[in-house]
N, C-alpha and C positions, 0 to 999 in steps of 0.2 A: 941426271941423264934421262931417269923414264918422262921427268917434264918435260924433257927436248923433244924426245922422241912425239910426245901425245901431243906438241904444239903443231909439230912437221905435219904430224898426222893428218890434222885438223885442217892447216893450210892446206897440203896436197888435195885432199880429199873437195876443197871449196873451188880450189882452183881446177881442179879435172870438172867438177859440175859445173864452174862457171861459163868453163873454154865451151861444153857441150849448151851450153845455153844460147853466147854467142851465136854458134855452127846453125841453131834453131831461131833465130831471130834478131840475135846481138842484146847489146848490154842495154840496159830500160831503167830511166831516172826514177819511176814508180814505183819500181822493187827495193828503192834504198827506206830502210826505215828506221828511225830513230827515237830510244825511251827511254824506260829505265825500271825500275823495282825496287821496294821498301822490303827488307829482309830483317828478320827476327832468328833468333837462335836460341834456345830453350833446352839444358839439363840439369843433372842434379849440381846445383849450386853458380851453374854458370848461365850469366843472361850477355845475350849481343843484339845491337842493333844499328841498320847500317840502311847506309843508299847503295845500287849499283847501274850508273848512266851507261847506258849501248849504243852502238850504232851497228847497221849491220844490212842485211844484202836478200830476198828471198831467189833462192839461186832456183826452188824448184816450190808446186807446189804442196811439195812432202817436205822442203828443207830449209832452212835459215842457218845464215852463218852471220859472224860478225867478230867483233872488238867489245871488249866493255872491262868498266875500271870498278872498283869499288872504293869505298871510305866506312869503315866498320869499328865502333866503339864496342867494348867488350869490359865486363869484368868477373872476380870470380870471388864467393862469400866465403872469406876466413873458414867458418865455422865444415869447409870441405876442401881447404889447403893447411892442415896441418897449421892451424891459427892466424896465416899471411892472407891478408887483402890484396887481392890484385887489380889490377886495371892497365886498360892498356888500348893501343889507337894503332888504327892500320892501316895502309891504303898499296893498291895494286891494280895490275893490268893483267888481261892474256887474251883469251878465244874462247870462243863458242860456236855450237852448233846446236840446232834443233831438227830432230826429223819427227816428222807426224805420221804414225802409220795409220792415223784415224782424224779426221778432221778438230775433234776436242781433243785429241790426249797425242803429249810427244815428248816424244827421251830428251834428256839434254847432258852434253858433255862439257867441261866446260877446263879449260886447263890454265893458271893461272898463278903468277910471283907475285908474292906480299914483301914489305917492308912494316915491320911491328915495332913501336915504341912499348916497355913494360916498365909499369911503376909497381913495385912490391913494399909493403908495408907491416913489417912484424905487430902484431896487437899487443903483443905483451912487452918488447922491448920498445916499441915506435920508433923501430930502424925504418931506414929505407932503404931500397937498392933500384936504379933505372938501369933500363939495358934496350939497345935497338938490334931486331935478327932481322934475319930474313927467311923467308920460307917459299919452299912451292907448294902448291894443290891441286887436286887432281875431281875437281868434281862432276856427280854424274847422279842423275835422278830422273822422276818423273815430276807432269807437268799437267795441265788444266787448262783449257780458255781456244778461242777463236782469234781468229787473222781474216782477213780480207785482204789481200794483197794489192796496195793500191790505195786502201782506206786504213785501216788501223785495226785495231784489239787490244786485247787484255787476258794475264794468263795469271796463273799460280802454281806454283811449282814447287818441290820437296825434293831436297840435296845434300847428298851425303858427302865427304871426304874422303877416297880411296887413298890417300898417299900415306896415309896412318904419320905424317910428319909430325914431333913432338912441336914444334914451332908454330906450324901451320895454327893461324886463329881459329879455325875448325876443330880444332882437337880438342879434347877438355883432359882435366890433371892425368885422369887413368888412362891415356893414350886412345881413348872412343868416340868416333864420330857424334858431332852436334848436329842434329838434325837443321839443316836451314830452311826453313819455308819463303818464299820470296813473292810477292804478289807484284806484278806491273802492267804496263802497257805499251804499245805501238803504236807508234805514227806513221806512216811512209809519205815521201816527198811528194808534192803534185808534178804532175807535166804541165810541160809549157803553153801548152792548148789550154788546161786547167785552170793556170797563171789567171792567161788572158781574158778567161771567160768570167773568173771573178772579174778583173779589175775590171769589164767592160758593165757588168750587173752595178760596179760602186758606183761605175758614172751618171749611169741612169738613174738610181735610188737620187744621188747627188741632183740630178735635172730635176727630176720628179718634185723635192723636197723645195729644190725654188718655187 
């Protein structure tokens, strides 16, 4: 239920600044931008490491909103699961948002459902056991980097788990947030003036080179 609520949230909250963006100029193909981020997760005895591709919208120049999925490899060392090897593959969707109260630095929320495959491996009997959950998250931290809205950027950012879910791939055995550091970048789409004005530059380079 709190994921429902923090997704609505999110949505509401992009689409009231959207409509207000509109009302001030309408929707603008150069604010769409699309990228993504290599993310690491680091505690005692647990390692992750994951991509997560985005797309998404600058509604303001304090805000970004969007969509982005992840794909996140995880496992966790016997020697701090009560002797079981684990490992395990995830992948999910949800929302985000970014507000910048400062040109480098911006909060991010980020609310989002996993489906987890786990393979456990007893060390001393060399049992196995697989199992597929699902889980929701509820993430939220701070962030690092420049945007250009129009041109591109690159940020870094540090994210914690609010949802304390035992499932959620963010958790580790004692129920405690994995910190996730995530480093990426932005692209935003060109306008069609932009389009143009390249391909007109190729033709010429093209003349030129006869």
């Amino acid at each position: 239920m709190k994921m429902k609520f923090s997704i609505l949230f999110l949505l509401m909250s992009s689409f009231n600044l959207h409509a207000q963006d509109k009302r001030e100029g309408g929707f603008k193909r150069e604010n769409i931008f699309w990228g993504g981020s290599l993310n690491i997760g680091l505690s005692t005895g647990v390692f992750q490491i994951g991509a997560n591709p985005e797309i998404g919208y600058s509604i303001a120049n304090f805000l970004d909103a969007g969509v982005v999925t992840n794909l996140i490899y995880g496992s966790i060392n016997p020697d701090y699961n009560e002797g079981v090897k684990q490992s395990s593959f995830n992948y999910g969707a949800g929302v985000f948002s970014r507000v910048y109260p400062l040109d480098f630095l911006f909060v991010q929320a980020q609310a989002e459902h996993n489906w987890i495959s786990y393979r456990l491996k007893d060390e001393v009997t060399n049992a196995t056991f697989k199992n597929t959950l699902q889980s929701n998250s509820i993430l939220v931290g701070l962030g690092y980097g420049r945007r250009s809205i129009g041109q591109g950027g690159s940020y870094i950012v540090l994210l914690f788990d609010l949802s304390k879910n035992l499932n959620s791939p963010y958790i580790d055995v004692y129920g405690n947030s994995v910190p996730i550091i995530r480093g990426g970048f932005t692209t935003y789409l060109k306008t069609k003036k932009e389009k143009l004005n390249h391909a007109i530059n190729f033709d010429q380079e093209s003349n030129d080179e006869k």
